[in-house]
DSSP file (Angstrom, degrees, kcal/mol; ACC not computed):
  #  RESIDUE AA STRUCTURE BP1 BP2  ACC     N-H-->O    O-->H-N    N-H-->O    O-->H-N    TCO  KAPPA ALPHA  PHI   PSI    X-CA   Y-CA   Z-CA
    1    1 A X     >        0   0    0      0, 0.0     4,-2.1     0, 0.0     5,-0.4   0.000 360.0 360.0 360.0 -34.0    0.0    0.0    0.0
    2    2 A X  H  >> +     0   0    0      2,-0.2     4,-2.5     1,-0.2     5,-0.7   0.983 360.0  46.4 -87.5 -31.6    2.5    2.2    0.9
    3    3 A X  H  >5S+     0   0    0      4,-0.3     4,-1.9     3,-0.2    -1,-0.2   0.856 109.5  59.9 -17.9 -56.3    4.2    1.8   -3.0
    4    4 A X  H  45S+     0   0    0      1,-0.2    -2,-0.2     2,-0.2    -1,-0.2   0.913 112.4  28.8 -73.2 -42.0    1.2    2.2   -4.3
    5    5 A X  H  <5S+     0   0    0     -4,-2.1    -1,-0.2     1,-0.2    -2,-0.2   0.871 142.6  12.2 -92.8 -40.0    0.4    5.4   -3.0
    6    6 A X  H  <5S-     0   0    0     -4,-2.5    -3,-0.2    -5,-0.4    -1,-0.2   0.668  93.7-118.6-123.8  12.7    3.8    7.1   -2.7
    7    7 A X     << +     0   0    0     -4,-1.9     2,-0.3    -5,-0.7    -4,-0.3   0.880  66.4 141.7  68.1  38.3    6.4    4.4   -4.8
    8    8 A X        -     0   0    0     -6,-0.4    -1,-0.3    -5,-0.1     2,-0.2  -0.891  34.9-166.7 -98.9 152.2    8.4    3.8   -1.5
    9    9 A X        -     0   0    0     -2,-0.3     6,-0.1    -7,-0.1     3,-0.1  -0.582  42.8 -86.5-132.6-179.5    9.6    0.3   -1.0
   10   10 A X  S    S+     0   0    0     -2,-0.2     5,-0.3     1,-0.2     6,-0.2   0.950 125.2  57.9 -40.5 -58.2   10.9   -1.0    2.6
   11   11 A X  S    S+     0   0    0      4,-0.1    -1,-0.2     3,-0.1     4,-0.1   0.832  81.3 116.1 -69.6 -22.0   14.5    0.2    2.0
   12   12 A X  S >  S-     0   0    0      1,-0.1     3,-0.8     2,-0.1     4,-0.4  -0.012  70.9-135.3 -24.1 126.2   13.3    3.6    1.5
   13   13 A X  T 3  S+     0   0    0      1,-0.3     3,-0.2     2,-0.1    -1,-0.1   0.860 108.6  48.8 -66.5 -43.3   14.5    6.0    3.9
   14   14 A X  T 3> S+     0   0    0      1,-0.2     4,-1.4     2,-0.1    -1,-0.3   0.109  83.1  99.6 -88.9  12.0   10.9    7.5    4.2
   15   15 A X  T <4 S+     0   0    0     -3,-0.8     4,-0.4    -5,-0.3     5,-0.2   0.983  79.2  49.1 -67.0 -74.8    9.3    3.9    4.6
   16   16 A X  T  > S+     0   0    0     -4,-0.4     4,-0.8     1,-0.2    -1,-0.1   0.503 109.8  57.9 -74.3 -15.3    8.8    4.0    8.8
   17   17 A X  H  > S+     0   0    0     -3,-0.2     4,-3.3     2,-0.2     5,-0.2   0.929 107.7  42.3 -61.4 -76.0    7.1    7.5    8.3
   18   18 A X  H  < S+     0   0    0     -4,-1.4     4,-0.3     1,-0.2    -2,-0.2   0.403 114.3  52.9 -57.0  10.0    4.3    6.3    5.8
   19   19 A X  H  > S+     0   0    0     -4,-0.4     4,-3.6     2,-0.1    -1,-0.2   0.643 105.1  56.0-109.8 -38.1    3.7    3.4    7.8
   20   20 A X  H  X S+     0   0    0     -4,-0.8     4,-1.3    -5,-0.2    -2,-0.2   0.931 106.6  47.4 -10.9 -75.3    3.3    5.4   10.5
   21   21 A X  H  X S+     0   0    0     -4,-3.3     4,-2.9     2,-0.2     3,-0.5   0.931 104.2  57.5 -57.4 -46.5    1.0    7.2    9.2
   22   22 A X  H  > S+     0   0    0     -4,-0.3     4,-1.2     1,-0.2    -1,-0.2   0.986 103.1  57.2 -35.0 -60.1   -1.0    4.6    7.9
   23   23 A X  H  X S+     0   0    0     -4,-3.6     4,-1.5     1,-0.2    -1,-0.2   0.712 104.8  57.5 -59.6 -16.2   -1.2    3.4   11.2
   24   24 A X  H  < S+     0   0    0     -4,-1.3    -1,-0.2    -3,-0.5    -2,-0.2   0.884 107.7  42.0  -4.2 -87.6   -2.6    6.8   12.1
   25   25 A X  H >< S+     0   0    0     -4,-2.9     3,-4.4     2,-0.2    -2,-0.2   0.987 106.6  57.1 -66.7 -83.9   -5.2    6.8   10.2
   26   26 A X  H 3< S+     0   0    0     -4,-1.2     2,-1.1     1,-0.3    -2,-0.2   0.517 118.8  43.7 -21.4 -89.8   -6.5    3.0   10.7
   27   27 A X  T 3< S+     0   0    0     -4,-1.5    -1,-0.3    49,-0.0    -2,-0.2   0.353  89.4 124.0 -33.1  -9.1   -6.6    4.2   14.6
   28   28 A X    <   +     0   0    0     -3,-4.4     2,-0.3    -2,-1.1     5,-0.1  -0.239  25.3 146.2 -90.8 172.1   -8.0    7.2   14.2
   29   29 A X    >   -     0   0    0      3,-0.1     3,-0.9     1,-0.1    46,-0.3  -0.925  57.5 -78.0-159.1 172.9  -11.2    8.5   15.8
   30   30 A X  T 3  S+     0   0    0     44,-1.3     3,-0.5    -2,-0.3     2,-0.3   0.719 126.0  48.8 -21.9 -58.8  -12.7   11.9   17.2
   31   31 A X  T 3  S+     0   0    0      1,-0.2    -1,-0.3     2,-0.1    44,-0.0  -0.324 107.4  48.8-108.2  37.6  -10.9   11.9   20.0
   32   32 A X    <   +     0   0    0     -3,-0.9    -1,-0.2    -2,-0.3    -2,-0.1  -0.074  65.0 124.3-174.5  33.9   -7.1   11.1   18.8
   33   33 A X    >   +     0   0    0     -3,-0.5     3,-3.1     1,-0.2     4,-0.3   0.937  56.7  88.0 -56.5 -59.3   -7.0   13.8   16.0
   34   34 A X  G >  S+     0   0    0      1,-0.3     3,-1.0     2,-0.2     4,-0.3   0.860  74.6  64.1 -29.5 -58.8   -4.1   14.8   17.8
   35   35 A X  G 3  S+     0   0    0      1,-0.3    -1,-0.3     2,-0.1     3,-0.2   0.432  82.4  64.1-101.1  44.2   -2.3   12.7   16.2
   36   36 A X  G X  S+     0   0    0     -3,-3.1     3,-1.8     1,-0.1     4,-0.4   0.869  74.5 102.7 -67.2 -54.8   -2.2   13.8   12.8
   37   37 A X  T <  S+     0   0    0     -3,-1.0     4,-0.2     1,-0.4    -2,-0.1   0.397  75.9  52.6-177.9 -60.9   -0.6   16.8   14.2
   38   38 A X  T 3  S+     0   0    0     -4,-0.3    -1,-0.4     1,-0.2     3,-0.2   0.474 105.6  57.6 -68.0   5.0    3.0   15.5   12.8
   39   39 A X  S X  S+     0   0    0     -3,-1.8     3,-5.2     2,-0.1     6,-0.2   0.650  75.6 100.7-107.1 -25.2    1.7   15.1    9.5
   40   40 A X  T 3  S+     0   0    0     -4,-0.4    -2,-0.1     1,-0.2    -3,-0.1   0.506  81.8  44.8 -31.6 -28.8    0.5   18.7    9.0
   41   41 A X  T 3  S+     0   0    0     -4,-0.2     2,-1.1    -3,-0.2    -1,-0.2   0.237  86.1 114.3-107.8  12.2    3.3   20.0    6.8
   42   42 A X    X>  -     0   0    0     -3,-5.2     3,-1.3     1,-0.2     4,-0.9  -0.565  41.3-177.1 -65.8 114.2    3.6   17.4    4.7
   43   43 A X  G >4 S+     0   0    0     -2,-1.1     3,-2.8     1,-0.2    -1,-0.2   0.916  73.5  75.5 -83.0 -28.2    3.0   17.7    1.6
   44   44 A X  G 34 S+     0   0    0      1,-0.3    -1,-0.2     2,-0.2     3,-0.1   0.496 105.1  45.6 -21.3 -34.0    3.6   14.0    0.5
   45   45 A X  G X4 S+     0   0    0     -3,-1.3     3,-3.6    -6,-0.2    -1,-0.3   0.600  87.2 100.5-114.0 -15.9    0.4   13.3    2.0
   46   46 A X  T << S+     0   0    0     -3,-2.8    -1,-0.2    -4,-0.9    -2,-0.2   0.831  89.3  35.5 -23.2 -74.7   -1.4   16.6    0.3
   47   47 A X  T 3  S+     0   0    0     -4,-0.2     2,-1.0    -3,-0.1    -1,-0.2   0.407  95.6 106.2 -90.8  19.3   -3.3   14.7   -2.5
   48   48 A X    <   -     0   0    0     -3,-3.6     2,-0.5     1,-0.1     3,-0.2  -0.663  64.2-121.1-106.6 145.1   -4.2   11.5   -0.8
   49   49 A X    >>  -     0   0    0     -2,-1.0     4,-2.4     1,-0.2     3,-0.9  -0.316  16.1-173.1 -68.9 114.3   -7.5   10.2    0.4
   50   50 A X  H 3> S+     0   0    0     -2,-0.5     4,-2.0     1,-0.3     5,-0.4   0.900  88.8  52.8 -69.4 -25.2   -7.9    9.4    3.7
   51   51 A X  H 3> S+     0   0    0      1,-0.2     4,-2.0     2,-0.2    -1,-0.3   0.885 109.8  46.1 -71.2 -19.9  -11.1    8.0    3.2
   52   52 A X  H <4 S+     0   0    0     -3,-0.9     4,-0.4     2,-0.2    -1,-0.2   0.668 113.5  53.9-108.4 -23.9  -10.0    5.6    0.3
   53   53 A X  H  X S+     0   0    0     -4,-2.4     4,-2.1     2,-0.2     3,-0.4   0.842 106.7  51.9 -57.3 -31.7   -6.8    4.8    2.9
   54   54 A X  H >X S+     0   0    0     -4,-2.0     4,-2.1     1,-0.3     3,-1.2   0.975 118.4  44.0 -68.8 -60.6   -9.7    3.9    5.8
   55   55 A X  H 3< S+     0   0    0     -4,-2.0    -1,-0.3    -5,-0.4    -2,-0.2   0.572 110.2  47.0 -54.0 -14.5  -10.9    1.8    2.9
   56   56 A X  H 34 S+     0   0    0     -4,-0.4    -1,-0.3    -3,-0.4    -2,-0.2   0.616 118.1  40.6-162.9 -60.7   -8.1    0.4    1.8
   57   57 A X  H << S+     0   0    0     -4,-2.1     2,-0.3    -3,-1.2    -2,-0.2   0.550 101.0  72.8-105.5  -7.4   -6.8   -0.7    5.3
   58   58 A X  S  < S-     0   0    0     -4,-2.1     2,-0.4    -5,-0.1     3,-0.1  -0.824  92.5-117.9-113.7 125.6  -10.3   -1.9    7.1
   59   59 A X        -     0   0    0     -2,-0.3    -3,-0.1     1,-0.1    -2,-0.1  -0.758  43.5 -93.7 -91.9 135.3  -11.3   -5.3    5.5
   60   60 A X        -     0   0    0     -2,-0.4     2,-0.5    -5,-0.2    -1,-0.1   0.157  38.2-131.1 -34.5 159.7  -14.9   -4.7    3.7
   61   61 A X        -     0   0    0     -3,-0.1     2,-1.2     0, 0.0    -1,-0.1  -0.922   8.3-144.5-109.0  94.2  -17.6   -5.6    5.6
   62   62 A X        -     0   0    0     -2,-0.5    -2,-0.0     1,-0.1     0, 0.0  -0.428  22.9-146.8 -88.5  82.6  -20.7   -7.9    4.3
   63   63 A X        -     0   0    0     -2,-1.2     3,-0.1     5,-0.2    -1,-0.1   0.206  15.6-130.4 -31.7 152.0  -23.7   -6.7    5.7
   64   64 A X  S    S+     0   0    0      1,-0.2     2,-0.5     4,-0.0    -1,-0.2   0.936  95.4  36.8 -72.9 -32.9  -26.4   -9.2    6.6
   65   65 A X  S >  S-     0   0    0      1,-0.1     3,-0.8     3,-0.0     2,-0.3  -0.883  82.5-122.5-134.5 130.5  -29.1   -6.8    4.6
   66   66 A X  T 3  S+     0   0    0     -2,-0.5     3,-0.1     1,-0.3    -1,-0.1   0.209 100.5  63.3 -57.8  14.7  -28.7   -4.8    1.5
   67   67 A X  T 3  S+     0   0    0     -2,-0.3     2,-0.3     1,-0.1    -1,-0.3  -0.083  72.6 102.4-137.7  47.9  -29.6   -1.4    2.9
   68   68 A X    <   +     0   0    0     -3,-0.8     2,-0.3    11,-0.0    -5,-0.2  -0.775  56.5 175.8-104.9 104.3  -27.0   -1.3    5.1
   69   69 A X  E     -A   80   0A   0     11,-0.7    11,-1.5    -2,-0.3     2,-0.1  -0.690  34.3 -88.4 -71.5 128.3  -24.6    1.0    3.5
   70   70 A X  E     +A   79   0A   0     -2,-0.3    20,-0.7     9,-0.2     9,-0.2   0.012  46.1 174.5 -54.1 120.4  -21.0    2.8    4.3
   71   71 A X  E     -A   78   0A   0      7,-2.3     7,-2.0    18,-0.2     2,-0.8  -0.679  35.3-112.8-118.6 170.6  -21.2    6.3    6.2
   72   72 A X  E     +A   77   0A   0      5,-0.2     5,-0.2    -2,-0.2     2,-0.2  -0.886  43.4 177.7-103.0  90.2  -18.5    8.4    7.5
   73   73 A X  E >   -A   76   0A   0      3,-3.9     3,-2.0    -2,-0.8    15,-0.0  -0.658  44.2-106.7-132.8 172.2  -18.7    8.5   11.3
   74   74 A X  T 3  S+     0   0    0      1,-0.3   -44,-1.3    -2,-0.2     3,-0.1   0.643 124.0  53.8 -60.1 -39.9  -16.7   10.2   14.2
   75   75 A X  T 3  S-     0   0    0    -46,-0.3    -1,-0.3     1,-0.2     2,-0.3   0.122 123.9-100.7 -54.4 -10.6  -15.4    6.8   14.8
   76   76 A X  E <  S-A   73   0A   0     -3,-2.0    -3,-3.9   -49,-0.0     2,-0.6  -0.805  82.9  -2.2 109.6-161.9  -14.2    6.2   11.2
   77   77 A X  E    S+A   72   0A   0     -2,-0.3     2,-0.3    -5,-0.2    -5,-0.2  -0.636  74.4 155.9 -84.3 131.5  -16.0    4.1    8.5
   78   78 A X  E     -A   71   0A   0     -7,-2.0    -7,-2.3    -2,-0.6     2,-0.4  -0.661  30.5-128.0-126.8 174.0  -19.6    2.5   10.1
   79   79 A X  E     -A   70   0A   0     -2,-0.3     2,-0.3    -9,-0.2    -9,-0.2  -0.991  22.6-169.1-138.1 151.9  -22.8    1.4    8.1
   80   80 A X  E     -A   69   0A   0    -11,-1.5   -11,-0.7    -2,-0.4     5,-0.1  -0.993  35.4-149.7-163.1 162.1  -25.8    2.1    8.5
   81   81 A X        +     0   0    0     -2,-0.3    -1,-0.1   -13,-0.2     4,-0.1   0.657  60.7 116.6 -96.9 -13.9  -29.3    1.4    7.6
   82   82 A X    >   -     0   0    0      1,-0.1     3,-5.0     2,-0.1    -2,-0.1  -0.050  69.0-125.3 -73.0 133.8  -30.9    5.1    8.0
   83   83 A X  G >  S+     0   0    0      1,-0.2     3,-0.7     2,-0.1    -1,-0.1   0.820 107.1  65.6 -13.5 -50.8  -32.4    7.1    5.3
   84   84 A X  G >   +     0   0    0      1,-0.2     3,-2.7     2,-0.1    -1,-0.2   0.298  66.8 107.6 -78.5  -2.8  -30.0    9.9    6.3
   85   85 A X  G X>  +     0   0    0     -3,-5.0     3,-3.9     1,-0.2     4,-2.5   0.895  65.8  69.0 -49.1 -32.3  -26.7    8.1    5.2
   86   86 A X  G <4 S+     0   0    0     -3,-0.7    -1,-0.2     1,-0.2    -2,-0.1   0.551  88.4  60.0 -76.7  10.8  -26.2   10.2    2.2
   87   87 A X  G <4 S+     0   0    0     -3,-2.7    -1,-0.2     1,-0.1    -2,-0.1   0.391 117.9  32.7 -97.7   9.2  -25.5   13.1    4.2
   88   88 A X  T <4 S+     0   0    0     -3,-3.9     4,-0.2    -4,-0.2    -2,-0.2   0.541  89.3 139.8-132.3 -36.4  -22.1   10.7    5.9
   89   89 A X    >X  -     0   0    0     -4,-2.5     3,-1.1     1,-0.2     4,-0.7   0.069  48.9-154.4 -35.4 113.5  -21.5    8.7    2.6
   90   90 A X  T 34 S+     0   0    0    -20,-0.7    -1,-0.2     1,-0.2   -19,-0.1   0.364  93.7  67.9 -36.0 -22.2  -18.0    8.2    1.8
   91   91 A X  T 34 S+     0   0    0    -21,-0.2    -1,-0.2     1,-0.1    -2,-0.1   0.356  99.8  56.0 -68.5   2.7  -18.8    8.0   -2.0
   92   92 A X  T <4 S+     0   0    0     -3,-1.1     2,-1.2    -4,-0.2    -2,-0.2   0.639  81.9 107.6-109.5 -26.0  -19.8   12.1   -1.7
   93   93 A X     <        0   0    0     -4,-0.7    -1,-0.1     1,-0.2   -42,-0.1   0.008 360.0 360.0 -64.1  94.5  -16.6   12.8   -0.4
   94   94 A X              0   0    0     -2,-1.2    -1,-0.2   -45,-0.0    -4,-0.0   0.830 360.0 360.0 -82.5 360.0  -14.2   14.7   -3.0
């Protein structure tokens, strides 16, 4: 993952940063923002999606029932069955 997104391989100097980070983001929640904090001037990380990293690093989830759909929650990615998802939908997000 971390190749694909920025062409760094293990030996890479910059390797233990971007996994870092990954692990960041997979951990993150409302209440541990803080630590993004060290990432703030990066620019490396300017054009990538976190939301398609959340995806990315969280193995899909197989509802039992076809109207539960992925939303965007304080907590990270959740599903849910309510009307109102499309206002949390991760597909809306540019």
């Amino acid at each position: 993952m971390i190749h694909s997104h920025w062409q760094v391989t293990k030996e890479h100097t910059d390797y233990a940063h971007y996994r870092r980070y990954l692990e960041t983001v997979a951990g993150a929640r409302f209440d541990s923002l803080a630590a993004f904090k060290p990432y703030i001037d990066d620019t490396t990380l300017a054009n990538v999606s976190v939301v398609e990293l959340v995806r990315q690093l969280h193995l899909p989830l197989t509802p039992p029932w076809k109207t539960f759909v992925p939303v965007m929650t304080e907590a990270g990615i959740c599903y849910s069955s309510s009307a109102l998802y499309r206002f949390q939908s991760p597909e809306d997000v540019k």
